[in-house]
C-alpha positions in Angstrom: -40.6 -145.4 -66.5 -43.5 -146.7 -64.0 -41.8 -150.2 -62.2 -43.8 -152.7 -60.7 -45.0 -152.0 -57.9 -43.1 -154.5 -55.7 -39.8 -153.2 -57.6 -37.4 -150.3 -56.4 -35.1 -147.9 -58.1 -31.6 -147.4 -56.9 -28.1 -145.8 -57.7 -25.6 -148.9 -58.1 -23.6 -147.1 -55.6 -26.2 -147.7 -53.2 -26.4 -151.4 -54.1 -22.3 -152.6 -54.3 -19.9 -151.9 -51.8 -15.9 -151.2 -52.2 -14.1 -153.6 -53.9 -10.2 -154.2 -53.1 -7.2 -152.9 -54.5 -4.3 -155.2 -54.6 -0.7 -155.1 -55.6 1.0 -158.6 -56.7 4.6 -159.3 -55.7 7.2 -159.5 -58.0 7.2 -163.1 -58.1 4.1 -164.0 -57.5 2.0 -165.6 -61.1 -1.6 -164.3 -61.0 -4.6 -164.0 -64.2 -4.1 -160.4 -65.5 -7.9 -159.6 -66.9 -7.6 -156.6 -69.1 -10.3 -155.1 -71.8 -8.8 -156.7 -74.7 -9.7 -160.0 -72.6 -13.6 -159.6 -72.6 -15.3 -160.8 -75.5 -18.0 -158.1 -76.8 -20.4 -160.3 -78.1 -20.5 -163.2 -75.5 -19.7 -161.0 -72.6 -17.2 -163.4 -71.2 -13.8 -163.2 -70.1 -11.9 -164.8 -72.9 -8.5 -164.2 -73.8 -6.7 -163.1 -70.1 -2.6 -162.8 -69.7 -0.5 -164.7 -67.3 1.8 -162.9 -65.7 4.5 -162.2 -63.0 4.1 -159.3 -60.5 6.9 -158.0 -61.9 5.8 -158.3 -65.1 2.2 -156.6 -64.1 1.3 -153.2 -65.6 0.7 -150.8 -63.1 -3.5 -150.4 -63.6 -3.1 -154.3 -62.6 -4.2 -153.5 -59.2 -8.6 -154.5 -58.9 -8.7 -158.1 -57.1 -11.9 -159.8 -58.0 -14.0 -162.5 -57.1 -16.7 -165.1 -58.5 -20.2 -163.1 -58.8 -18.7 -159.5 -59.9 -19.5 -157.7 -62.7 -16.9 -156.1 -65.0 -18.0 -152.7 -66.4 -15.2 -151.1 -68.7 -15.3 -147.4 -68.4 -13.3 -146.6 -71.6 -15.3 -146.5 -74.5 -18.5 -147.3 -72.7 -20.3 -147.6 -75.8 -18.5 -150.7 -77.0 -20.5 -152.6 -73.8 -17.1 -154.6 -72.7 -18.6 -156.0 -70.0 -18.0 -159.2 -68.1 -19.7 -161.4 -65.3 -16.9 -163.2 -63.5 -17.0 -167.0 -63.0 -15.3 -169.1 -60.0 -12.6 -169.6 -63.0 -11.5 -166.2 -62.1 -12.2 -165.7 -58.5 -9.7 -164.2 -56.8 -7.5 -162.9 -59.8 -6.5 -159.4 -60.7 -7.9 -157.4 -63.2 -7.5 -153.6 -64.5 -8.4 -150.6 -63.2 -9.9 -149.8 -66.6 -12.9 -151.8 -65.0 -15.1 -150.6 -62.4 -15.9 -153.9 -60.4 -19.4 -153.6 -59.6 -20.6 -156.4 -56.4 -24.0 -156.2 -54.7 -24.1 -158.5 -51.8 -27.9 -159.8 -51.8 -28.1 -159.1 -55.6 -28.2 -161.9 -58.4 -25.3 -161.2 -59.5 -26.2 -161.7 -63.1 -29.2 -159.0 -62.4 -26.2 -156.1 -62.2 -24.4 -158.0 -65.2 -27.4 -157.5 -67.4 -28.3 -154.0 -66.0 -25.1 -152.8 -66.9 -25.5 -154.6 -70.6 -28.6 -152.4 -71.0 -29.3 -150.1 -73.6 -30.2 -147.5 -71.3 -26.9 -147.8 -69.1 -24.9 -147.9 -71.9 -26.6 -144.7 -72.9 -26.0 -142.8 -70.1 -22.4 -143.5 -70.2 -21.8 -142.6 -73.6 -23.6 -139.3 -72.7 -21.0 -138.8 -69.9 -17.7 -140.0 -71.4 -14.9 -137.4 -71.5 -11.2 -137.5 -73.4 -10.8 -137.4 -77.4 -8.2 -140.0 -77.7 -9.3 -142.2 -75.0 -13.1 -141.4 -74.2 -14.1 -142.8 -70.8 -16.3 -142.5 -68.0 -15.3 -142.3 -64.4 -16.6 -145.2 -62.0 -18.6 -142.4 -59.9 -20.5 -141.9 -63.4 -21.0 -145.8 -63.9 -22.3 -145.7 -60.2 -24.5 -143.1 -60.4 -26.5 -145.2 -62.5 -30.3 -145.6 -61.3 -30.9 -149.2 -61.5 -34.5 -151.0 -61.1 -34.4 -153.6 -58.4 -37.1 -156.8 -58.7 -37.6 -158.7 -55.4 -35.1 -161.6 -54.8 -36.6 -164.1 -56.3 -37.7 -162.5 -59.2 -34.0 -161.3 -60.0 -33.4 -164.9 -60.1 -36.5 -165.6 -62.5 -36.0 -162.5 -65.0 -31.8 -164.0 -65.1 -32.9 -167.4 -65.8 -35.3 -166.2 -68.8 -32.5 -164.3 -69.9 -30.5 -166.7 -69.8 -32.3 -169.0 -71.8 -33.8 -166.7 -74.6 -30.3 -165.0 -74.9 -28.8 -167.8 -75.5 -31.0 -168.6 -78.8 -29.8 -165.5 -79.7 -26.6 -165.5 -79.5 -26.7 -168.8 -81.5 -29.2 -167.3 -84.4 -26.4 -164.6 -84.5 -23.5 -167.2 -84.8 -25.7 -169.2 -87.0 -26.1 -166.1 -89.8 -22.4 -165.1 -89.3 -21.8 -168.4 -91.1 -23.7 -167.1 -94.2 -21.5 -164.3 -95.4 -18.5 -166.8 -96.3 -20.7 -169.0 -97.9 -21.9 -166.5 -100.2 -17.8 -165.1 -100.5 -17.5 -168.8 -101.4 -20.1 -169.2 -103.8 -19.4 -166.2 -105.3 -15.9 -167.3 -106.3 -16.8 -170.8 -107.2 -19.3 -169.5 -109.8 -16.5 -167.2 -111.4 -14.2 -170.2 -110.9 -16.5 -172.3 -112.9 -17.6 -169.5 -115.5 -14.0 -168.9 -116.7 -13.1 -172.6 -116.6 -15.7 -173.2 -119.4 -17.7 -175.3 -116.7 -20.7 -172.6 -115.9 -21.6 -173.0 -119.8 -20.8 -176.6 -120.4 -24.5 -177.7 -120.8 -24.9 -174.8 -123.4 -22.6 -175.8 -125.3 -24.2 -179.0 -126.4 -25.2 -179.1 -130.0 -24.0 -175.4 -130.3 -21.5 -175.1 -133.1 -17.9 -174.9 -131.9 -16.6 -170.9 -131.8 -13.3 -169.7 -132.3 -12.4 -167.3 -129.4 -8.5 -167.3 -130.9 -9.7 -165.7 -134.7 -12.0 -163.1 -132.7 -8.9 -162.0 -130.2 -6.2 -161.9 -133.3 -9.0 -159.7 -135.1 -9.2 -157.1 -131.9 -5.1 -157.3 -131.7 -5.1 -156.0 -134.9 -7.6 -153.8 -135.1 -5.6 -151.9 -132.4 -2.7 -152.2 -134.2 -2.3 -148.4 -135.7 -2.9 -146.7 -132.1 -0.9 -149.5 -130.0 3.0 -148.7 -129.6 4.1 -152.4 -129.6 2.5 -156.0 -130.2 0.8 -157.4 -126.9 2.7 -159.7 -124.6 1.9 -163.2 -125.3 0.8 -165.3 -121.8 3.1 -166.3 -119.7 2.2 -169.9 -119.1 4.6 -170.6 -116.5 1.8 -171.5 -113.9 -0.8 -172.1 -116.1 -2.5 -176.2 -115.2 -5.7 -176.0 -116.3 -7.5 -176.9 -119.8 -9.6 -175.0 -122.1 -12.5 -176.3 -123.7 -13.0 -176.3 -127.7 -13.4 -172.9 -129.0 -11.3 -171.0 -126.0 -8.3 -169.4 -126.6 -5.6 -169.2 -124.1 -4.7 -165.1 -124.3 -2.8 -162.6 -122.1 -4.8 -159.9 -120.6 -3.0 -157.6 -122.7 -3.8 -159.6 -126.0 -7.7 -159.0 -124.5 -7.9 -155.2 -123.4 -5.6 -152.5 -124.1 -3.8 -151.3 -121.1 -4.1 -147.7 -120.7 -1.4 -147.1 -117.3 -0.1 -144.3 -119.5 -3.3 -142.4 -119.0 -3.5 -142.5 -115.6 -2.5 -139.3 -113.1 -2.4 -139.3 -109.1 -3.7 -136.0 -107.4 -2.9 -135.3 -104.0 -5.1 -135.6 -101.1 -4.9 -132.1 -100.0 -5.6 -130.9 -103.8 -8.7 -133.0 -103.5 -10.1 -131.5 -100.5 -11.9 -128.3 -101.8 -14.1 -130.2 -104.8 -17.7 -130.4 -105.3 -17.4 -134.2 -106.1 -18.9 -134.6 -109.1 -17.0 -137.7 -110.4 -15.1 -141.1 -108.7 -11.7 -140.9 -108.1 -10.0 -144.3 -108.3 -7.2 -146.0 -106.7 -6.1 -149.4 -105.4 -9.2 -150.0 -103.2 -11.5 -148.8 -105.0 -13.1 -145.8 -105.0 -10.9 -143.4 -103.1 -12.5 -140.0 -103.3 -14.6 -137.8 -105.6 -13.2 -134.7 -108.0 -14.8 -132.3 -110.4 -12.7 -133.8 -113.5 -12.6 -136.6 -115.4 -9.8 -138.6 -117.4 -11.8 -141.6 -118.6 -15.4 -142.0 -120.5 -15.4 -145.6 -120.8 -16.3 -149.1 -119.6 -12.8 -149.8 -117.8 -11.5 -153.0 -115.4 -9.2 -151.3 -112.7 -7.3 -153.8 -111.3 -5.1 -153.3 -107.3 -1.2 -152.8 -108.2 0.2 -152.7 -104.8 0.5 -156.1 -103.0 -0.7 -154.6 -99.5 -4.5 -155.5 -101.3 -3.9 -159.0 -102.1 -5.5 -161.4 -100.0 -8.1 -158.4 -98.6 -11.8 -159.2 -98.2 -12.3 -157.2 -101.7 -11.6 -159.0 -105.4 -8.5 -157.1 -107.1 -10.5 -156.2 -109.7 -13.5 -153.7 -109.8 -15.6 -152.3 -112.9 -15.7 -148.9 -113.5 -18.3 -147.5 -116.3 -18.4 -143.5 -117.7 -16.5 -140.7 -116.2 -13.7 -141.2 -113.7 -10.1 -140.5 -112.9 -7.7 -143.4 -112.1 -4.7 -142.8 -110.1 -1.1 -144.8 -110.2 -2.2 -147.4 -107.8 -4.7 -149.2 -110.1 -3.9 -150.6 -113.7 -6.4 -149.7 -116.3 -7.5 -152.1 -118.8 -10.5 -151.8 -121.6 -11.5 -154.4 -123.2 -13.9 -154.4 -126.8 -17.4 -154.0 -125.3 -18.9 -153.7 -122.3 -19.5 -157.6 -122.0 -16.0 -158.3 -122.6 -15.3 -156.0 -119.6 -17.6 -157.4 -117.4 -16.1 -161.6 -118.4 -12.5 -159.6 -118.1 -13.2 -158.3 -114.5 -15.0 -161.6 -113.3 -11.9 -163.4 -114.4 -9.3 -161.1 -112.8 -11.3 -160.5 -109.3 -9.9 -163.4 -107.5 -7.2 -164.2 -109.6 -4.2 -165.7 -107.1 -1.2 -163.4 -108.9 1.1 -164.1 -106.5 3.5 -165.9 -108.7 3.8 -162.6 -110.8 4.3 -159.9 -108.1 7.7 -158.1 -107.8 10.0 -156.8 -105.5 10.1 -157.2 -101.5 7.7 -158.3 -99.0 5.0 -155.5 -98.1 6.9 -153.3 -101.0 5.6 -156.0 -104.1 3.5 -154.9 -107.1 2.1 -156.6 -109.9 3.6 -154.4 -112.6 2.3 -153.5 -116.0 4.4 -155.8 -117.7 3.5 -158.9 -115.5 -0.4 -157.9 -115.4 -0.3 -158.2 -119.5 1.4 -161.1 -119.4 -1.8 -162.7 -117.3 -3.0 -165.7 -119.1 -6.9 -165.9 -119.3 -9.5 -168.3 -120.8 -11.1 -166.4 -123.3 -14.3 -168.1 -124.8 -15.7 -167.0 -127.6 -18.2 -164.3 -128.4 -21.3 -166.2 -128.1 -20.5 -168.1 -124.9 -19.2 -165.2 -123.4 -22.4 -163.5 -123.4 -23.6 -166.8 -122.0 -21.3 -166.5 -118.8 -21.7 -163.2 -118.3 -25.9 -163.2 -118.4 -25.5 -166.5 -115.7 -22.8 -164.7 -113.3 -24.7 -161.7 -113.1 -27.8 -163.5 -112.8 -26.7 -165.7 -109.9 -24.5 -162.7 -108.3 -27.9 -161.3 -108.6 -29.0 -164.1 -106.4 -26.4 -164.1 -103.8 -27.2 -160.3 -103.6 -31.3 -160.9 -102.8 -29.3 -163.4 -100.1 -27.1 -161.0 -98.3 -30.0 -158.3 -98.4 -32.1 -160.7 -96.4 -29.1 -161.8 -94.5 -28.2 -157.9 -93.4 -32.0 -157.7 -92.5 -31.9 -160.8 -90.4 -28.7 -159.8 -88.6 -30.6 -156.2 -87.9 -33.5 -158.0 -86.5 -31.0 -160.1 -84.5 -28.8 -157.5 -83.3 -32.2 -155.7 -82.0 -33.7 -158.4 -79.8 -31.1 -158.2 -77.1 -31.5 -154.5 -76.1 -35.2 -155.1 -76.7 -34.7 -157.7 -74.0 -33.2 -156.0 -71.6 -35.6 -153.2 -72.3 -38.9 -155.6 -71.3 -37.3 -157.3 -68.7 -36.1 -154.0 -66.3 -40.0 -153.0 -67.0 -41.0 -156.0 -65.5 -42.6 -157.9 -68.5 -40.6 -160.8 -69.5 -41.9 -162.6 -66.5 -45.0 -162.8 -64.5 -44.8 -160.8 -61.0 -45.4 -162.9 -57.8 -47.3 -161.9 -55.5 -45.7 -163.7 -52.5 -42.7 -162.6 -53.3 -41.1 -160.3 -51.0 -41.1 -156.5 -52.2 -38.1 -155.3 -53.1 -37.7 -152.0 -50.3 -37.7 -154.7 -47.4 -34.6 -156.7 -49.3 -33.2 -152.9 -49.6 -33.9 -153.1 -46.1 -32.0 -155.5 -44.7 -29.3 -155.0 -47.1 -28.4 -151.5 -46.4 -28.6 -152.3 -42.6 -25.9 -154.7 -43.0 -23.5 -153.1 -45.3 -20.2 -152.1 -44.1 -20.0 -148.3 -43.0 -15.8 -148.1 -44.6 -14.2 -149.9 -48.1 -11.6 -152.4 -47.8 -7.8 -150.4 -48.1 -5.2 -151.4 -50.7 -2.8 -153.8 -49.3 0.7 -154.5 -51.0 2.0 -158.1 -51.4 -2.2 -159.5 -51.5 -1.6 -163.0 -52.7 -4.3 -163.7 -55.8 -5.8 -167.3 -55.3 -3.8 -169.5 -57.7 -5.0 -171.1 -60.7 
């Protein structure tokens, strides 16, 4: 890549010197800054431990100071990189960190180097380990960096800076979209199985009688049904239904089919072609070459350890599929009754009904038919179902557009980095001085030896 022609290129060992090692003493309280304290996406020390020098792990041992650059070398792909601020100066941090300082540098010009695309690169290239891949801070060193003059380090970290900024707020700004759409998502199936999603169709409409069309379907399974359905359980039921609805179990609704249901092991999955899903309580779990169901279906999660997760409980399944023991499988009459039978059961709050101990609970059979639902009638439940999936349809045209924002957004940064190390985010200057006589000056006055570890090194308190 062709520089400026008042830039440089050099190794970042040629550019930072030695930084100390320290060891705290047993009493002595100090800022403990480890990986897991440097924020990803802000770049900024966030979360550090207090501790006691007895307490301190033994890769405690890096003192660091106001202007350094933290550069993790595990996992240099994950960028957890730091600039340290005169809130940390003087405080310990771990030995999982290369501390990069380059008297004479900005010091946010090494920060942002080290953020680049191309740096974080060439470390992933280099990393070595399975469990715990990491680079070595020889490799992070080794690093050719481009050096600006002086004062345009200073110009190129102030534009960065600035534009940066936007985008780390448009980025926090469209993070705030995705619950919104969660949120709306759940307040339209709120307000379609509350009767409040169809309330202005209703008007003038003659009044239906959802309670005559769910006896009819009761009995119409009657001959191939081993016992009556359970009748709700109304224990927790609040709310009202309007004229028409009917106040039915889930088992009154849709014949639970549980009985049909077989697990197969993971290891007995492994050799298949794939041709059809294999269901369990999160969904789709695998793929086999059989099938135990040709039919529009609502699985719905059995085991507690999915309540509460970003997923509804509930997912459709239509055609050929096999269902293991870890989702219940109900089928309703048609394939609309499914689809108002899965948007009333995805965020439905059945804690009240699970049993058994905490992190062990399930909603059994028995409790899931007990489930009371509104049940509206025919007519209207076409109705809700053509305006769910019509403004689910909606939110989906949203999130596509959201993803492609975020994309675009995710992008700029390394874009940014990219155009400024090639010297075109600002304008060069020509009285600034050229880079090779600040390389000068600065490799004539750097120390020939590295500072040596020293036990008992008080960190400056805080």
């Amino acid at each position: 890549m062709a520089l400026p022609a008042t830039w440089c290129a050099l190794a970042l060992d040629e550019l930072c010197v030695s930084t100390e090692q320290v060891e705290p003493s047993p009493e002595q309280e100090f800022v403990y800054i480890d990986i897991s304290a440097v924020d990803r996406q802000t770049k900024r020390i966030s979360a550090p431990q207090r501790l006691l020098g007895r307490d301190a792990p033994s890769r405690a041992r890096k003192l660091v100071q106001a202007g350094d650059t933290l550069v993790s070398m595990t996992r240099p792909n994950l960028n957890a990189v730091a600039l340290v601020n005169t809130e940390f100066d003087g405080q310990i941090a771990s030995t999982g960190f290369d501390v990069l300082r380059a008297p004479g540098i900005e010091s946010r010009w090494i920060a942002y180097i080290v953020r680049s695309q191309a740096f974080v690169e060439a470390m992933s290239a280099l990393v070595q380990g399975a469990l715990y891949p990491a680079v070595s801070s020889k490799h992070v060193r080794s690093f050719t960096a481009p050096v600006a003059p002086r004062a345009e380090q200073q110009r190129i970290a102030d534009k960065l800076d600035t534009v940066l900024a936007r985008v780390d707020a448009c980025r926090d700004r469209l993070a705030r979209i995705a619950p919104l759409l969660k949120r709306f998502r759940q307040s339209v199936l709120a307000a379609a199985t509350s009767g409040k999603l169809t309330e202005n169709w209703r008007t003038g409409k003659p009044v239906g009688n959802a309670a005559s069309e769910v006896t009819a379907w009761i009995l119409a399974r009657a001959d191939t049904e081993r016992k009556p359905p359970a009748e709700p359980d109304l224990t927790y039921w609040k709310s009202e239904v309007p004229a028409g609805w009917v106040v039915a179990s889930a088992h009154q609704f849709a014949e639970c089919l549980d009985r049909l249901r077989v697990p197969i092991k993971r290891e007995d999955r492994k050799s298949v072609k794939g041709l059809y899903p294999y269901y369990g309580a999160n969904g789709e779990v695998g793929r086999i070459d059989e099938y135990i169901f040709d039919d529009e279906l609502v699985l719905v999660t059995e085991d507690e350890t999915f309540y509460g997760r970003e997923k509804p409980i509930a997912y459709r399944s239509s055609g050929k599929c096999w269902v293991n023991n870890h989702a219940h499988v109900l089928r309703a009459r048609s394939r609309f009754e499914n689809d108002y039978l899965c948007f009333a059961l995805m965020h439905y709050d059945v804690s009240p009904w699970l049993t058994g101990t905490t992190g062990r609970a399930k909603l059994t059979q028995q409790a899931l038919n007990a489930l009371p639902l509104a049940i509206p009638p025919s007519a209207e439940l076409l109705e809700v179902v053509r305006r769910v999936e019509a403004l689910f349809a909606f939110a989906d045209r949203l999130e596509a557009r959201l993803a492609q924002a975020q994309t675009a957004v995710d992008r700029l940064t390394p874009s940014l980095l990219a155009k400024a190390f090639r010297g075109e985010l600002v304008p060069q200057d020509p009285a600034d001085e050229p880079a090779a006589e600040l390389l000068k000056r600065l490799a004539a006055s750097r120390t020939a030896t590295a500072p040596k570890t020293r036990k008992g090194r008080q960190a400056q308190p805080t």
